[in-house]
N, C-alpha and C positions, 0 to 999 in steps of 0.2 A: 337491442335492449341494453340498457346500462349492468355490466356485471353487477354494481352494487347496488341494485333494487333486483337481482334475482334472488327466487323463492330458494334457499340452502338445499332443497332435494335437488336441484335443477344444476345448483353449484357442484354437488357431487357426482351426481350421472356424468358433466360433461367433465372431473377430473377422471372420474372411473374411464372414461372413453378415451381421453388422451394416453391415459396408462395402455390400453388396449392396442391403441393404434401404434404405438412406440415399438410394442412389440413383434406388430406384423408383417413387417418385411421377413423377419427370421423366420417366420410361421409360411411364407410364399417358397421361401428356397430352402426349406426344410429339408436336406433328400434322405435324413436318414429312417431308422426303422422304430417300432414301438419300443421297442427294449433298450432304446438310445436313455444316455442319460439326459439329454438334449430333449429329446419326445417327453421327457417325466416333469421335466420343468418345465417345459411351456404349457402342457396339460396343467401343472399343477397352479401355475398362473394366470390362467386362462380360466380355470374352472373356480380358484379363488374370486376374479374378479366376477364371474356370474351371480358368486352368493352375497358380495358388496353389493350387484344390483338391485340383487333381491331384496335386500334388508333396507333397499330405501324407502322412509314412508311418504307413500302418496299424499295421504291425508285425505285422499279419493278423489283430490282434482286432475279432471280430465288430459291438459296438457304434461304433468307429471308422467302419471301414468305412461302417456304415448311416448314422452322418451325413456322413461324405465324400460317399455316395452323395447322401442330401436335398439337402444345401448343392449341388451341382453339378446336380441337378433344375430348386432354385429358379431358380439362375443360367439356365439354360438357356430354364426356361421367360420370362422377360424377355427374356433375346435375341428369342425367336422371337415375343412382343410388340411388341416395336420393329421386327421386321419387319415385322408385319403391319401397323402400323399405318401403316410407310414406305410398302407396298404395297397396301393397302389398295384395292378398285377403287371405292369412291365418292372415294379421297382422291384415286385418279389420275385422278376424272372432275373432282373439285375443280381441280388444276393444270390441266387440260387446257382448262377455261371458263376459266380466269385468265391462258392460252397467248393465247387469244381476243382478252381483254380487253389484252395488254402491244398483240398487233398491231393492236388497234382504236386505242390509244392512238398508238403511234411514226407512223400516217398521221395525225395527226391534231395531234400537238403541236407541230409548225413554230410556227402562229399563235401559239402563247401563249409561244415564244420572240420573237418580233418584236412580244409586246406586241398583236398583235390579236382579238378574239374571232370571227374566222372560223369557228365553229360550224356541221358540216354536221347537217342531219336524220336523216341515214343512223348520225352518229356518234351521236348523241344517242340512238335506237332502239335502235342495236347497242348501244348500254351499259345501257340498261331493260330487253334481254331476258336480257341476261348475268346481270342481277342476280337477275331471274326465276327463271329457270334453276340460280343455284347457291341460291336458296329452298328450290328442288324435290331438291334433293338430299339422299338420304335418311343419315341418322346413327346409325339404331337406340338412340338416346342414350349411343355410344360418343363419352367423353370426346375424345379426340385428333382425332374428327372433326366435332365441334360447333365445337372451337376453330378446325380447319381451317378450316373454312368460314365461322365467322365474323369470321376473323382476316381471308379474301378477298375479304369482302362489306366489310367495314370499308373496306378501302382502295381499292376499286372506288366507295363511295357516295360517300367524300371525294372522289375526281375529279370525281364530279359535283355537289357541292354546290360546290367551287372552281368550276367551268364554271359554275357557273348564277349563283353571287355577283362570277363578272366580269363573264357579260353582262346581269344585271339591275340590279347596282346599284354602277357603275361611278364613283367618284366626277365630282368636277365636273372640267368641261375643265379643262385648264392654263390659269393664269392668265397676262396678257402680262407676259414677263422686265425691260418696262419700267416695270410697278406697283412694284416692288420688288426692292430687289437676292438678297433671299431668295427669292423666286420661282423664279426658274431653277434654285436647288437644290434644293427640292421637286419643280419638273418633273424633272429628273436623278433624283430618290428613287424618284418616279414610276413611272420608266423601269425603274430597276432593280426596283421589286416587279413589276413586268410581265414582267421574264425571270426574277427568283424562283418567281416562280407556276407558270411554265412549267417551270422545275427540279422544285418540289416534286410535281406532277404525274406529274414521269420519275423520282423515288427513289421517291413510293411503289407507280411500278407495274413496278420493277424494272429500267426502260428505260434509267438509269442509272448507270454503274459507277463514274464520276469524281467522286461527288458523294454526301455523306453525311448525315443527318439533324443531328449535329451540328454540321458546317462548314455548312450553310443556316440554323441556329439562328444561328448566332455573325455570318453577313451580316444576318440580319433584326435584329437588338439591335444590331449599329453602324449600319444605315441610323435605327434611333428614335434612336440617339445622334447622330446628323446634325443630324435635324430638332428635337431638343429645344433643339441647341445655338443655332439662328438667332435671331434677336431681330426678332420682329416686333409687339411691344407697340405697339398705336393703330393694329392695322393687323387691326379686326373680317373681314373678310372673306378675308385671309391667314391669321390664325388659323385659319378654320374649314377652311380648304383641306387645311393642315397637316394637322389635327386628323382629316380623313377620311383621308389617306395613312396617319397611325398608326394608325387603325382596319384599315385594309386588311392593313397587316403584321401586327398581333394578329392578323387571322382566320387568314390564311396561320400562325401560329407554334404553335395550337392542335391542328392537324392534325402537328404534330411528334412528338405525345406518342404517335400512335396506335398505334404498337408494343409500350409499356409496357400500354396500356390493351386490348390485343387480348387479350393473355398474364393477364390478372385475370380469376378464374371465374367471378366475377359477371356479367361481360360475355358470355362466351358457355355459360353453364350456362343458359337463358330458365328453364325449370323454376322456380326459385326468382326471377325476375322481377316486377315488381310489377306490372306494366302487363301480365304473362300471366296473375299467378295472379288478377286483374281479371276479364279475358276467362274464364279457365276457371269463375269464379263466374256471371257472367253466362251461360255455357253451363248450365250446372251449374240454374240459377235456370228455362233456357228446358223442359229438357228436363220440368221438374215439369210446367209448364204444360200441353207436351205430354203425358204421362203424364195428368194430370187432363182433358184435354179429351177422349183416344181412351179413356176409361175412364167416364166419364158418360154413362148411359140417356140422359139429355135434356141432349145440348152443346151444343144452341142455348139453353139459358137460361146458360151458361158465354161464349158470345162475347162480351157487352161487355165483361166484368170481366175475361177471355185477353187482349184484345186491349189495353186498357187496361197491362195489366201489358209487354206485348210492348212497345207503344210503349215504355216508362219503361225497358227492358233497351234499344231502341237508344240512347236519348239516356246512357246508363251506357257504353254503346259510344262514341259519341262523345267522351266525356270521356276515353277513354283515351289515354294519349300513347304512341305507340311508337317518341319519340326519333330517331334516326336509323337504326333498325336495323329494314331492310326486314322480317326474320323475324316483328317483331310487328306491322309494320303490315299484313303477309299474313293474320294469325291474326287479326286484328281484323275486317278483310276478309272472311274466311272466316263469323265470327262472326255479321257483321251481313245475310249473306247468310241463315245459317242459321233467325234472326228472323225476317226478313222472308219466307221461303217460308211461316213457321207463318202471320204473319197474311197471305197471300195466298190461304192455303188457307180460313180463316178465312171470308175477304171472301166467296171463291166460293160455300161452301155457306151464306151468309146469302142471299148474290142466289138462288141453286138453289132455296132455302126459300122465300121471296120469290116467285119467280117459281110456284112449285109453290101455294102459297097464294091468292096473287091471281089467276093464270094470264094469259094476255094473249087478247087478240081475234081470236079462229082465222080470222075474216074480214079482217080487215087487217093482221095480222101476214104477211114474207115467208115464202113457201118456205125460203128460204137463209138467213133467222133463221134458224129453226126447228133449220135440220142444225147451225147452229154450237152453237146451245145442247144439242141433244145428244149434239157432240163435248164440251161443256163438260161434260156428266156425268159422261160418261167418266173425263174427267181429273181433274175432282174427286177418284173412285176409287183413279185411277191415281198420283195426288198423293198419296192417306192413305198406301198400301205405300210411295210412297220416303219418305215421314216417317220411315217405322218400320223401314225397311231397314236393317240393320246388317251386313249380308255384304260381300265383296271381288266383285272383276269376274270371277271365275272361279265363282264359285257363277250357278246356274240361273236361280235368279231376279231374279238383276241381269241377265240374258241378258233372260227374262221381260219386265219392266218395260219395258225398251230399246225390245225388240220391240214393245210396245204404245202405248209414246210415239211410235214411227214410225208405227205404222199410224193412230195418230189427226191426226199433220200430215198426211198425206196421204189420209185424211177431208177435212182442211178443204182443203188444195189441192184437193181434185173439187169443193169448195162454189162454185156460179156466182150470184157475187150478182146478176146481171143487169140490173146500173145502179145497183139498191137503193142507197144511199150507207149507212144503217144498217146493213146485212147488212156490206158493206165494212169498216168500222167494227169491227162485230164480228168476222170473220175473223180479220183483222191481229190485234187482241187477244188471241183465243183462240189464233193458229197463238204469238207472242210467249210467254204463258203456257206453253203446252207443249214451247219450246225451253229456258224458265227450269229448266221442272220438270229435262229431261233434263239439264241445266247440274249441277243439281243434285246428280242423282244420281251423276253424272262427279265431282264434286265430292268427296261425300261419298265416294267407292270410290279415290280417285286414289293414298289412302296419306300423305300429307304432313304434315310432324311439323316444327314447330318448335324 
């Protein structure tokens, strides 16, 4: 239809609706919370454009009406988007670990205001589990809450790469105020990236209200305009002094950016990742292997050239970098784990076959050998199903398997090796293997999505 022969309500609905639609992408990656000043203005834009709808007059013709009525649908349904995604309960398990992580910090950042790396254990833990923890959080691959979470993991990991680059590699003592008259202002420079640190630490774990990403910018570029300005020519070991102080403010000024860098979809979309879609090949590459091993009449002539291939997918794992973002270095983790159970399984039924072939000396072999090796059948077994197990924790046979990986540790817990040190030996081995297996299958069922 020609714009200029439309009815003027018609013309309006569909400017109301472009207005709407402009603003909906922000409204899909929304991750923050109702109390956002962000949440208050989309609400408020959103519910303005409802009452433009409203206030169109029909004039009571039909066709009107039906797009009054859409235009005010779409709008509606966006609001209740943006609530949900305010509300969301993994986004308010999200704050609720990052409530953790503000009080783990405020007991803990005195020291790095007076400049000391008083690092307790306790803090160091509570901050590895947190990060854990918001790993395990699931997202269903809802935009607003991959960014949530990896916007909290972001500025959770900076804390502790700050904490670990003060107490590992602290530049050199202060040098004495009487090698050089520029000395004492380096130590002064010193001083203040020591209570910088400690700043930058409390803006980005929200602990402070007085202090801004930019006014800490703008202190860290005049402390380098300090030090550039001194004049320490002929003076090789003042130089390098310097030289490590402006290093220490560059690492501190990088950590600035990580708001702009949180908010880019590259960052926290892993999906399109290079270092995932890596890992996913390298899955992708194990599972043939598997596929071709439990599918061959005779797999034992397939084990050297599996295992062969196995090894070459973890050193392809090792090569992955997963940067600073704990999410891929779990999935890697996850990865290399998953390799390694195939050739463990592997190993087992070569010795099984092995042992079945050559047999051992029924006269000097132990008793308590004997019962571990044929707990080790067992689990060999018991091993191939969780390979191939693909159900969740609530199906039967994840109940199943559980049940049978228990009753075969406590097989080997009744095994008395009776001084034997070999039978010993083997116990501990075999009860180990059967805790990996069950590791495993907890593993594989747990749900967890990068």
């Amino acid at each position: 239809m020609d714009m200029g022969n439309q009815h003027p309500s018609i013309k309006r609905l569909q400017e109301i609706q472009k207005e709407v639609r402009d603003i909906e992408q922000q409204v899909v990656v929304f991750s923050g919370l109702s109390t956002d000043r962000v949440y208050k203005k989309l609400e408020r834009t959103l519910t303005k454009q409802l009452f433009e709808i409203d206030s169109v007059d029909t004039e009571g013709k039909g066709d009107i009406q039906q797009a009054r009525k859409r235009a005010a649908q779409e709008t509606e349904r966006l609001l209740k988007e943006l609530e949900q995604n305010a509300n969301h309960p993994h986004r308010l398990e999200i704050e609720a670990i990052y409530k953790e992580a503000q009080s783990l910090v405020e007991r803990e950042i005195t020291p790095f205001y007076k400049g000391g790396n008083c690092i307790t254990d306790e803090f160091e833990e509570g901050i590895q589990d947190i990060v854990l923890r918001l790993t395990q959080v699931k997202t269903g691959g809802k935009i607003s809450l991959r960014k949530a979470r990896y916007h909290t993991l972001t500025k959770i990991c900076a804390v502790q790469e700050i904490i670990e680059s003060c107490i590992k590699q602290q530049p050199s003592l202060p040098l004495s105020s009487d090698a050089h008259p520029s000395v004492s202002k380096i130590n002064a420079v010193m001083c203040d990236v020591n209570k910088a640190r400690g700043t930058l630490i409390a803006v980005l774990m929200g602990v402070n209200n007085n202090e801004t990403c930019r006014h800490l910018s703008c202190v860290l570029t005049g402390l380098i305009a300090d030090l550039d300005a001194l004049d320490v020519c002929g003076h090789t070991e003042i130089r390098n002094y310097r030289k490590e102080v402006v290093e220490e403010i560059n690492k501190l000024q990088q950590y600035l950016d990580l708001e702009e860098e949180a908010d880019s979809a590259h960052a926290y979309d892993l999906a399109q990742n290079q270092s995932i879609l890596k890992i996913e090949e390298v899955r992708k590459k194990m599972k043939e292997v598997h596929s071709l091993l439990f599918r061959a009449e005779n797999a034992s002539d397939l084990y050297l050239g599996c295992k062969a291939e196995l090894q070459g997918l973890i050193a392809h794992l090792d090569e992955v970098s997963p940067g600073k973002n704990p999410c891929i270095r779990e999935a890697r983790r996850r990865a290399v784990i998953e390799v390694q159970t195939l050739i463990t399984y592997i190993d087992l039924k070569e010795a099984l076959e092995k042992r079945q072939v050559y047999g051992e000396q029924t006269d000097v072999e132990h008793q308590s050998h004997k019962a571990v090796w044929s707990v080790l059948g067992h689990l060999s077994q018991i091993q191939r199903e969780v390979l191939s197990f693909d159900g969740n924790r609530t199906d039967k046979n994840y109940m199943r398997l559980e049940e049978l990986l228990t009753k075969q540790l406590l097989a080997l817990d009744a095994v008395d090796p009776q001084g034997d040190e070999r039978s010993k030996v083997a116990r501990k081995q075999a009860v180990k293997l059967a805790q990996n297996i069950l590791y495993y299958l907890d593993m594989k069922t747990d749900e967890w999505e990068y």
